[in-house]
VEXROFI-533933 format. One record per residue (C-alpha): residue in one letter; y, z, x. Coordinates in nm, 4 decimals, padded with zeros to 6 digits, always signed. Example, Ala and Ser with C-alpha at 12.3 -4.5 7.8 and 13.67 -1.06 7.14 Angstrom:
BEGIN
- A, -00.4500, +00.7800, +01.2300;
- S, -00.1060, +00.7140, +01.3670;
***
This chain:
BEGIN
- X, +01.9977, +01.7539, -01.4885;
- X, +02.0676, +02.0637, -01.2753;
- X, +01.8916, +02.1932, -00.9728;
- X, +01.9281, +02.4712, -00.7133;
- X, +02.2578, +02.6197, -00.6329;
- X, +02.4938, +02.3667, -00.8147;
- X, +02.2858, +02.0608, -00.7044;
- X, +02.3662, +01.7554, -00.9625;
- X, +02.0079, +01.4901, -01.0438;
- X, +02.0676, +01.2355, -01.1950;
- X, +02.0680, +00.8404, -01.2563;
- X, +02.1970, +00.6336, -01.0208;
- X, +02.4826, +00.3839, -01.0864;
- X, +02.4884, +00.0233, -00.9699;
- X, +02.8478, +00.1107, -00.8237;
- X, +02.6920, +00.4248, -00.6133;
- X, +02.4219, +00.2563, -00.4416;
- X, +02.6251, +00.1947, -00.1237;
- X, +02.6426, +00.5661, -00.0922;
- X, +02.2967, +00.6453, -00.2106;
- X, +02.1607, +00.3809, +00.0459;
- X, +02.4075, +00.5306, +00.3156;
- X, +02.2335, +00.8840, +00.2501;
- X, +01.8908, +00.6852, +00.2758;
- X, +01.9567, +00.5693, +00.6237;
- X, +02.0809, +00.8405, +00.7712;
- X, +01.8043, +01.0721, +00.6408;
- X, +01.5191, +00.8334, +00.7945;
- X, +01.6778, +00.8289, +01.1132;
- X, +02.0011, +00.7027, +01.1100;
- X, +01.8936, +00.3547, +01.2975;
- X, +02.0616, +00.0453, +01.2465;
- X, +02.0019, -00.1478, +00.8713;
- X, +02.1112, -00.4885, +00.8395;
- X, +02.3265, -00.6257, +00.5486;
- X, +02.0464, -00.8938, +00.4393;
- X, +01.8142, -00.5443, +00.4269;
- X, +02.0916, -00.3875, +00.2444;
- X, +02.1483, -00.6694, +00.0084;
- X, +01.7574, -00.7050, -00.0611;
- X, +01.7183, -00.3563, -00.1299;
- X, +01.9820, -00.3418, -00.3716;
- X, +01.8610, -00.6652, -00.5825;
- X, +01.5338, -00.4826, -00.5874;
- X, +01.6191, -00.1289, -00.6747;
- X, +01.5779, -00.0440, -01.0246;
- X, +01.9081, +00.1604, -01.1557;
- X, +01.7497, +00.3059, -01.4556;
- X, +01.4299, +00.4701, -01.2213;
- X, +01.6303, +00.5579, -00.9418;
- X, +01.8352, +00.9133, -00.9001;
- X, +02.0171, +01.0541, -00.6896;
- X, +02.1267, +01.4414, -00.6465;
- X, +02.4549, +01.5145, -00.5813;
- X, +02.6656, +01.8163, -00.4142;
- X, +03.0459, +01.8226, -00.4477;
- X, +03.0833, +01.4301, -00.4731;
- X, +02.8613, +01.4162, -00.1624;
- X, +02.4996, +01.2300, -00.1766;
- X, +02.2197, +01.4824, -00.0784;
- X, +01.8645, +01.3838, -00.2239;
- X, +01.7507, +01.0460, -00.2847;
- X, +01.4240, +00.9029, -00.4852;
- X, +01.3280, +00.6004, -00.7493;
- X, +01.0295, +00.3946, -00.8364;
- X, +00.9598, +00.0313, -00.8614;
- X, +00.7667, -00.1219, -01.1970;
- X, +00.4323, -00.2197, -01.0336;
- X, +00.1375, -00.3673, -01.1165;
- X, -00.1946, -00.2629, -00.9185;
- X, -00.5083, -00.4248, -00.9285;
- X, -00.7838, -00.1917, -00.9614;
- X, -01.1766, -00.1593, -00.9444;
- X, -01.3473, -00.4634, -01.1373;
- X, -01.0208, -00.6305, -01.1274;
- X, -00.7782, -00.4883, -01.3906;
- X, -00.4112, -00.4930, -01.3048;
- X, -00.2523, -00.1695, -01.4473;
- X, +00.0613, -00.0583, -01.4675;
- X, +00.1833, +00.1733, -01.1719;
- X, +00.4739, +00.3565, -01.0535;
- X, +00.5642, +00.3122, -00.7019;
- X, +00.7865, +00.6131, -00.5452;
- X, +01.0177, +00.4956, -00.3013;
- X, +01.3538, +00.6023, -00.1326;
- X, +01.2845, +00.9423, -00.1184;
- X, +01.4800, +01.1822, +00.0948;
- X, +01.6823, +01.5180, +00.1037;
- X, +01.9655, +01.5933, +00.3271;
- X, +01.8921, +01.7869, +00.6545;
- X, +02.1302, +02.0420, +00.5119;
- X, +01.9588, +02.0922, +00.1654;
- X, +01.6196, +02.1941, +00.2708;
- X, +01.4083, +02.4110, +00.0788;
- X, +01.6178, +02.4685, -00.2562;
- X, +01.3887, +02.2690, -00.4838;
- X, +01.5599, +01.9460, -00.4651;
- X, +01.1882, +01.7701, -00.3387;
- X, +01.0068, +01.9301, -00.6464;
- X, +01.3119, +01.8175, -00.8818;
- X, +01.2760, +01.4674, -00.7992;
- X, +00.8949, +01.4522, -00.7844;
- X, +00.8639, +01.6394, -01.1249;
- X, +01.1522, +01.3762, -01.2468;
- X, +00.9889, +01.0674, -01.1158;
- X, +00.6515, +01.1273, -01.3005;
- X, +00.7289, +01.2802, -01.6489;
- X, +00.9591, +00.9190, -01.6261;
- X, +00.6231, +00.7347, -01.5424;
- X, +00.3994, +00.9344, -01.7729;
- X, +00.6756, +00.8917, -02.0706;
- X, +00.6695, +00.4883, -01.9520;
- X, +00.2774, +00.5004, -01.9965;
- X, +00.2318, +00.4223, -01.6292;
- X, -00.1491, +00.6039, -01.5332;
- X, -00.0740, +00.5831, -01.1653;
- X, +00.1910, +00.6409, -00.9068;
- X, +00.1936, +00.5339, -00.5424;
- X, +00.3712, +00.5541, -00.2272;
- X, +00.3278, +00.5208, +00.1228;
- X, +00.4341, +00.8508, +00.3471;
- X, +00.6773, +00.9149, +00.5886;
- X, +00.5479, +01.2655, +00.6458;
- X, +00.1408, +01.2471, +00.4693;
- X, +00.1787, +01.6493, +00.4792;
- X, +00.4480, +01.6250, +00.1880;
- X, +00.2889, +01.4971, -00.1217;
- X, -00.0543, +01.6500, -00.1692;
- X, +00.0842, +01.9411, -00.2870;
- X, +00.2296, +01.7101, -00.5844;
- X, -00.1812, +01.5113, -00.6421;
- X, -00.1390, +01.2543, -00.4289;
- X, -00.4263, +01.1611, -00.2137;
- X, -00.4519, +00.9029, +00.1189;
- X, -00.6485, +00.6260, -00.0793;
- X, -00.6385, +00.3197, +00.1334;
- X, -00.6399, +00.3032, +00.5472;
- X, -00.4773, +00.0291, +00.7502;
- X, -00.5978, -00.1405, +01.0533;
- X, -00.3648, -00.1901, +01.3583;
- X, -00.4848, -00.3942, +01.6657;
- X, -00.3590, -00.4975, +02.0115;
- X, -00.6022, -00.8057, +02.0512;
- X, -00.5908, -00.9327, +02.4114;
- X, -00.6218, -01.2839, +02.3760;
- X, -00.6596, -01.3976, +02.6879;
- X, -01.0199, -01.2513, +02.7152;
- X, -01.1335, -01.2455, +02.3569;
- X, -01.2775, -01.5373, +02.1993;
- X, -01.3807, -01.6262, +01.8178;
- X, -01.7193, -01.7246, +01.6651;
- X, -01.6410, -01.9286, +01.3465;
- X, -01.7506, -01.9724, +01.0091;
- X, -01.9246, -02.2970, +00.9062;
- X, -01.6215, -02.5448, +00.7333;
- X, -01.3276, -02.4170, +00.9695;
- X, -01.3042, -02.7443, +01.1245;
- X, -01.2124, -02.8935, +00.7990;
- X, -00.9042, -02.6636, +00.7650;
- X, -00.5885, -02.8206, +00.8943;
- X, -00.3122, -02.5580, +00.9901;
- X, +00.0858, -02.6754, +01.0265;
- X, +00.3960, -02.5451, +01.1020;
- X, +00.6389, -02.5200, +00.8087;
- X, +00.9497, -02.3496, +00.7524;
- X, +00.8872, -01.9841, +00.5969;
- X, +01.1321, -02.0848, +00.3051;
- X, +01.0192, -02.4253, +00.2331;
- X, +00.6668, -02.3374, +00.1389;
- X, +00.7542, -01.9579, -00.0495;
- X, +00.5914, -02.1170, -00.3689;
- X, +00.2480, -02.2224, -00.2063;
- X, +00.2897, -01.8700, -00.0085;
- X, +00.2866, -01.6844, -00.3457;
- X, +00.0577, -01.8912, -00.5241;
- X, -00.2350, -01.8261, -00.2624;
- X, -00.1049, -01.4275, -00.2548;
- X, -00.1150, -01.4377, -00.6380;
- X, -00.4430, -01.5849, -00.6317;
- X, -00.5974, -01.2701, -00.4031;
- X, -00.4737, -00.9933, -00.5841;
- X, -00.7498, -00.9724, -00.8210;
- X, -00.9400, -00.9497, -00.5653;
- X, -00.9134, -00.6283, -00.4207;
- X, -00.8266, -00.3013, -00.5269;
- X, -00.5165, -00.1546, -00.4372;
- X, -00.3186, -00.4750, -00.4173;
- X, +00.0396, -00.5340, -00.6024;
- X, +00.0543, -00.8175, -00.8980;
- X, +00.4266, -00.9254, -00.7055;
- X, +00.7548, -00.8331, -00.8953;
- X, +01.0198, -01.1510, -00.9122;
- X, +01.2240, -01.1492, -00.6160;
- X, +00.9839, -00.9398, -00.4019;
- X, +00.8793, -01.2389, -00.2455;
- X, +01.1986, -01.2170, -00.0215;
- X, +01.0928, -00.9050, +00.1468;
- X, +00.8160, -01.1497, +00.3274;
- X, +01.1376, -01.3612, +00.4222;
- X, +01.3423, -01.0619, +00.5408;
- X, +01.4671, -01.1700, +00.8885;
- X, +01.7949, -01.0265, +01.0665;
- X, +01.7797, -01.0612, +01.4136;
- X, +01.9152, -00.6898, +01.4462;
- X, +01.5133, -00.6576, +01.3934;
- X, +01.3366, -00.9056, +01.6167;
- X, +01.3557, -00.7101, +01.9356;
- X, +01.3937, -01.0278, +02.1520;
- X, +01.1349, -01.2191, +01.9776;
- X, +01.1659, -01.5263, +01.8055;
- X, +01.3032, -01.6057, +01.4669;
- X, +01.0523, -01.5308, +01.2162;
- X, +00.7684, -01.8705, +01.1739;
- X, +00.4573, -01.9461, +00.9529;
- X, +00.2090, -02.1970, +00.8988;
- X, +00.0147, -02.2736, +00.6302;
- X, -00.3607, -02.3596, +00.5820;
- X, -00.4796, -02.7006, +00.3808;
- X, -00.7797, -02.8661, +00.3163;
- X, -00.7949, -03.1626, +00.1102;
- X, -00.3640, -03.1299, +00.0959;
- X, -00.4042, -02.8381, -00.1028;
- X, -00.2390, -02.5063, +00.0277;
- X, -00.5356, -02.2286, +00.0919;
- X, -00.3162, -01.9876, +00.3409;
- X, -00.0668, -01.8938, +00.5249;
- X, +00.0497, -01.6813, +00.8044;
- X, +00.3418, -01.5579, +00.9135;
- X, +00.4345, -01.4333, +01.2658;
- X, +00.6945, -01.4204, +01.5313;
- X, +00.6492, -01.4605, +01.9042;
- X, +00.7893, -01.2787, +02.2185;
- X, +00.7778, -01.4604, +02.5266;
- X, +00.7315, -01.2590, +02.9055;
- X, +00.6089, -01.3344, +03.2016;
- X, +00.4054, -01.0472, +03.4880;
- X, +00.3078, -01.0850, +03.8035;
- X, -00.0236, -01.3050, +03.6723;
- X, +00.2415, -01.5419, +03.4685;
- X, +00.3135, -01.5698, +03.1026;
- X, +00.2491, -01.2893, +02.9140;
- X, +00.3859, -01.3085, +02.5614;
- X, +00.3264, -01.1461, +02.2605;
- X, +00.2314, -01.3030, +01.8861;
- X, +00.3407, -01.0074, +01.6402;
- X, +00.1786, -01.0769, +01.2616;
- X, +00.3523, -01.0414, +01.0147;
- X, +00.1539, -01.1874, +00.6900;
- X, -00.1743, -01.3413, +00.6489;
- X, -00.3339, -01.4361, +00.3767;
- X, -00.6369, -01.6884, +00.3187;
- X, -00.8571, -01.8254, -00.0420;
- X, -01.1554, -01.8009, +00.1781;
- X, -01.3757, -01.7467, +00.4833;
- X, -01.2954, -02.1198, +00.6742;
- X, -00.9442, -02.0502, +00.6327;
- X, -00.8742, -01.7256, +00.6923;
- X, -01.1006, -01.8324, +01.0371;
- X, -00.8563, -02.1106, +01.0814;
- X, -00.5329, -01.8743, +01.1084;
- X, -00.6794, -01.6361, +01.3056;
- X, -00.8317, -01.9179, +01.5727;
- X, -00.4242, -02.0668, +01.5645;
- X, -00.3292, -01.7262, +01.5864;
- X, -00.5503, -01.6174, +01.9059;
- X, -00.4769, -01.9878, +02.0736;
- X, -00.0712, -01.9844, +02.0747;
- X, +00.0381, -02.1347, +02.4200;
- X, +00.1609, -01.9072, +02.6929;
- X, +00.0731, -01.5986, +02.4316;
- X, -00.1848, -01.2928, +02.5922;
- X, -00.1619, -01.0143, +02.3078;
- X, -00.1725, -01.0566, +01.9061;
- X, -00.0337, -00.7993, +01.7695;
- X, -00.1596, -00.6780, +01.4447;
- X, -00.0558, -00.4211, +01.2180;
- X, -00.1356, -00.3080, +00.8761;
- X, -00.4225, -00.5150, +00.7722;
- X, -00.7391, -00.4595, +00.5242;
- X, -00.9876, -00.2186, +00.7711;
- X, -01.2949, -00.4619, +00.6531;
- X, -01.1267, -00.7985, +00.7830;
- X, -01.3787, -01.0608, +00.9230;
- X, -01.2354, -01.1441, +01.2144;
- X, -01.3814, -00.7690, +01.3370;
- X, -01.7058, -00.9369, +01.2968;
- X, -01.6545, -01.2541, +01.4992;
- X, -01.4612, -01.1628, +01.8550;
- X, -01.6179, -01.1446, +02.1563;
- X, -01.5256, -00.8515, +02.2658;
- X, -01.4179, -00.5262, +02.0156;
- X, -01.2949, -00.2491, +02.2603;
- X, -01.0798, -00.5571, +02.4251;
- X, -00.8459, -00.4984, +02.0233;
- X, -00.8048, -00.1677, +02.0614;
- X, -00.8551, -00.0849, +01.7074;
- X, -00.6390, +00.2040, +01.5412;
- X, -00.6701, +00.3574, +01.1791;
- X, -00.3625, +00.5231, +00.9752;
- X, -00.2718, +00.6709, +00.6352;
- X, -00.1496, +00.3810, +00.3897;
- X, -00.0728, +00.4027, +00.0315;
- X, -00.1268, +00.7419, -00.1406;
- X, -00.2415, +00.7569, -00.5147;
- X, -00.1676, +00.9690, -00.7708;
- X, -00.3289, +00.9949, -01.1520;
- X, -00.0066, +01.0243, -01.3719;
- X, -00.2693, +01.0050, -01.6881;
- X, -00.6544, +01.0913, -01.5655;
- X, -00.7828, +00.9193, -01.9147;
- X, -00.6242, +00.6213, -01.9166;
- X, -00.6727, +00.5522, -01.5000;
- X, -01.0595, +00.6132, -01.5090;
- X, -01.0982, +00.3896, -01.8376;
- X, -00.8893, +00.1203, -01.6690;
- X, -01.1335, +00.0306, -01.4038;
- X, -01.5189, -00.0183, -01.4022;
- X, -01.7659, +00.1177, -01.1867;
- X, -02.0505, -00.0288, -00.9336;
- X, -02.3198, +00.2033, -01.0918;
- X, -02.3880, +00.3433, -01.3973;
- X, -02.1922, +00.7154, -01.4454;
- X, -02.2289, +00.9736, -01.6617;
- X, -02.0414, +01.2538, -01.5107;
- X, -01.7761, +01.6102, -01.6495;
- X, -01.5103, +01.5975, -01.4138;
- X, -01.3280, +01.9725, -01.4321;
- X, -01.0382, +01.8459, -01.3201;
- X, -00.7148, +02.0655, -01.1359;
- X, -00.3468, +01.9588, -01.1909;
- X, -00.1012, +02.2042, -01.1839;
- X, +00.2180, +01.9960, -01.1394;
- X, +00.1100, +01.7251, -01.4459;
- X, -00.1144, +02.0080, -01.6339;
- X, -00.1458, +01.7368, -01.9088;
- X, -00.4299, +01.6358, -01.6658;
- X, -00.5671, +01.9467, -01.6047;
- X, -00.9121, +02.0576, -01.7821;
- X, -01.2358, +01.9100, -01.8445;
- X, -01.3274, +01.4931, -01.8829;
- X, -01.6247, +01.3053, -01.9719;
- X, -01.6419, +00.9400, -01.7453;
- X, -01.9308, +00.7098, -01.8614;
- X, -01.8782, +00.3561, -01.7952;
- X, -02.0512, +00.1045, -01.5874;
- X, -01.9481, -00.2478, -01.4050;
- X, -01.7976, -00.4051, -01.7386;
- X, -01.6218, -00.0499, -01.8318;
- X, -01.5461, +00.2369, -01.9423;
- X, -01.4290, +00.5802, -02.1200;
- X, -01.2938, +00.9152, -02.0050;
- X, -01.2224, +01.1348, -02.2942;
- X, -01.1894, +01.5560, -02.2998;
- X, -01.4964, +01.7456, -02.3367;
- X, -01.5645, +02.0976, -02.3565;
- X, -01.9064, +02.0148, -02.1899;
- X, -02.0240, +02.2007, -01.8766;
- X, -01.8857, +02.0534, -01.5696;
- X, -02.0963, +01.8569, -01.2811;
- X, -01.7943, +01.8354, -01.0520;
- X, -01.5135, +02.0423, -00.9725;
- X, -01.1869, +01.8876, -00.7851;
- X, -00.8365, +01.8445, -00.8092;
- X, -00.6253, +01.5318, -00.8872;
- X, -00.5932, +01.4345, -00.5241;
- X, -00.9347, +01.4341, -00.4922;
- X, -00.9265, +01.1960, -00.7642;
- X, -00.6502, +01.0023, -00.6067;
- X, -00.8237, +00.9721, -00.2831;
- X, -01.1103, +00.7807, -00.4293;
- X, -00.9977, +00.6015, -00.7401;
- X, -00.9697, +00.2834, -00.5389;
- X, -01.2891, +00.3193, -00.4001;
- X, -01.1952, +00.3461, +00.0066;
- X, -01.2836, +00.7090, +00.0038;
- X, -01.6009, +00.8890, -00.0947;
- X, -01.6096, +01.1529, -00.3451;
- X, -01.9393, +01.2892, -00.1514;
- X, -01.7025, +01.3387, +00.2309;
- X, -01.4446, +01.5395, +00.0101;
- X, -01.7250, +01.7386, -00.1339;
- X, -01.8447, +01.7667, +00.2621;
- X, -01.4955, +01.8728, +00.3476;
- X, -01.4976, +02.1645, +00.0524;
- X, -01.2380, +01.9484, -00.1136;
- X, -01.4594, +01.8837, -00.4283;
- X, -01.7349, +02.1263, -00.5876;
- X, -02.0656, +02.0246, -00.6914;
- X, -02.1705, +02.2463, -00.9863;
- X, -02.4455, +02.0070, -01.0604;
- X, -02.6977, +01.9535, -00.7930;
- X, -02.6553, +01.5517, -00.6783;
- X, -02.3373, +01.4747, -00.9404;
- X, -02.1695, +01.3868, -00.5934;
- X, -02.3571, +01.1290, -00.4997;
- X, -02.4044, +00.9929, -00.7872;
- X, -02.0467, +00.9742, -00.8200;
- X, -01.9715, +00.8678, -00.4893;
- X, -02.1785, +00.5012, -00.5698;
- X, -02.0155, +00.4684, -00.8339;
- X, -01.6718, +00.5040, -00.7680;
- X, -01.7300, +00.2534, -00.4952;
- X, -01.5998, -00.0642, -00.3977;
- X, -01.7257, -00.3498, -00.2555;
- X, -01.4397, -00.4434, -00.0233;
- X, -01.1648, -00.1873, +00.0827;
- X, -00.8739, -00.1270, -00.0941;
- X, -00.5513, -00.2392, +00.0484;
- X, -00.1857, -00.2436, -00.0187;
- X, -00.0383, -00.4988, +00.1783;
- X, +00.3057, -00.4388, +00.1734;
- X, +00.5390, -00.1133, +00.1969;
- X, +00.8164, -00.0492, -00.0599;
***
């Protein structure tokens, strides 16, 4: 497939990826990669979904998508492309390679009956202008331990937390992951052998801390969590003053998830728990002592797009009742463009074409901001992002589209 001035897209080969990965690095930076990264990446990467665009034997554009699962509103696990690897060379801006690739990646998607796409942004500003919208938030937090405290669920005492090596307990890891993702909305049904990417751990990486650890939760010997972490040991003028970076946690319920986070904040000679890109309605928010003393932060995480508007609003349900025309804008997938009819309710629903008078007007970023449920159809219409053409339609929708815990991607890709 051709592009701008003599520009080559097309498939990458398995014996090409060192070149294609090459390209990758150097266009995010050019920072060091290890080989265990390297050799992850390429036992990951999908051949047949991943391209590359070429100039004179030279890589110059990169861009592929990984065969994912996601769970969505009232617990349905559909099929989703995730965008990944994408870059162009600093020397082949603006000549159309961007819009190539994009346009490439989701006629493959749509034509592999995939009704979503996701990816997580280096630059947010890039992709709206191809319908994707910022549908989940992350939480970050610099918890100063030494001063904050924890106020427990009833039954954490009877949740015993040991050390174990990360690789020795993978399995129970996975199972108790596996076991969450129904759970919430906007989490990944995991691909075999992406459970190494929570093992990834060159030292090129660790900054001076320690070698990546974990411990997992039990009650009754049965594994109900885990968490993994690494710690940084320093001393000040006061005395010790290390560091406890997270890395993973995950917990089947309330007592446990308590129990990590009290191991967590208690590590010896440990002041600060670093915490970074965690669900923004965690608990433990609700039981510290002292909430300015985390210095919470907020950022863009995974961005959504509707590759087929049908077939993602009939795959999940909805908290409320909803009748409602959506007039719907999509000029890079116009197959999505016109008017739809969503009725449906918490055990379902259908979105078919209508010619009926619209009751909102929006485009499919709109529609990607809030299929998950983290954003609220009525702010966009607030922000002039979506038109009301009937009076109340975006409230209405707003409940409905809701979700009753956040929606979260927990890992990049």
């Amino acid at each position: 497939m051709g592009t701008d001035r003599g520009t080559e897209l097309r498939t990458l080969r398995p014996e090409e990826f060192d070149r294609w990965w090459d390209h990758l690095v150097r266009a995010f930076g050019g920072g060091p990669a290890s080989p265990e990264e390297r050799e992850l990446d390429k036992s990951l990467t999908e051949f047949d979904r991943s391209f590359a665009v070429w100039d004179a034997g030279a890589v110059v554009g990169t861009s592929g998508a990984f065969s994912f699962r996601m769970t969505v509103p009232g617990g349905a696990v559909v099929p989703t492309a995730g965008v990944t690897m994408v870059s162009v060379a600093a020397t082949h801006r603006r000549r159309g390679m961007l819009t190539s690739m994009m346009r490439r990646l989701l006629d493959d998607a749509r034509a592999q009956g995939e009704p979503l796409a996701a990816l997580f942004a280096s630059e947010p500003a890039i992709y709206g202008r191809f319908g994707y919208g910022t549908a989940t938030l992350q939480l970050n937090a610099e918890i100063d331990t030494g001063r904050v405290t924890l106020a427990l669920p009833e039954g954490t005492d009877e949740v015993r937390v040991r050390y174990a090596p990360p690789a020795d307990v993978l399995n129970e890891c996975e199972a108790v992951y596996a076991a969450l993702v129904p759970r919430r909305p906007g989490m990944l049904a995991r691909q075999p052998g992406w459970e190494r990417a929570g093992l990834l751990d060159p030292e090129s990486d660790r900054d001076g801390a320690s070698a990546l650890q974990c411990v997992v939760a039990e009650r009754d010997g049965e594994v109900t969590g885990y968490a993994r972490f690494r710690t940084k040991l320093g001393w000040g003028p006061g005395g010790h003053d290390g560091t406890v970076t997270l890395e993973d946690l995950a917990g089947l319920d309330p007592a446990t998830e308590a129990a990590l986070w009290r191991f967590l904040f208690g590590i010896d000679l440990m002041t600060t728990l670093s915490v970074r890109g965690r669900p923004v309605d965690e608990a433990w928010q609700h039981q510290v002592s002292d909430i300015r003393r985390c210095r919470l932060r907020l950022r863009d995480a995974a961005h959504l797009r509707l590759v087929d508007v049908g077939a993602a609003l009939s795959a999940r349900t909805y908290v409320a009742p909803v009748d409602v025309v959506l007039d719907v804008e999509d000029p890079f997938c116009p197959w999505n463009a016109g008017r739809w009819r969503l009725t449906g309710d918490a055990k379902g629903a259908s979105c078919e074409r209508t010619a009926d008078a619209p009751d909102l007007s929006l485009s499919v970023r709109e529609l990607g901001a809030a299929y998950l449920g983290g954003v609220s159809l009525l702010s966009l219409a607030a922000a002039g992002r979506v038109r009301e053409v009937r009076p109340g339609a975006s409230a209405e929708a707003s409940v409905a589209f809701g979700s009753p815990v956040a929606p979260w991607l927990p890992h990049g890709f």
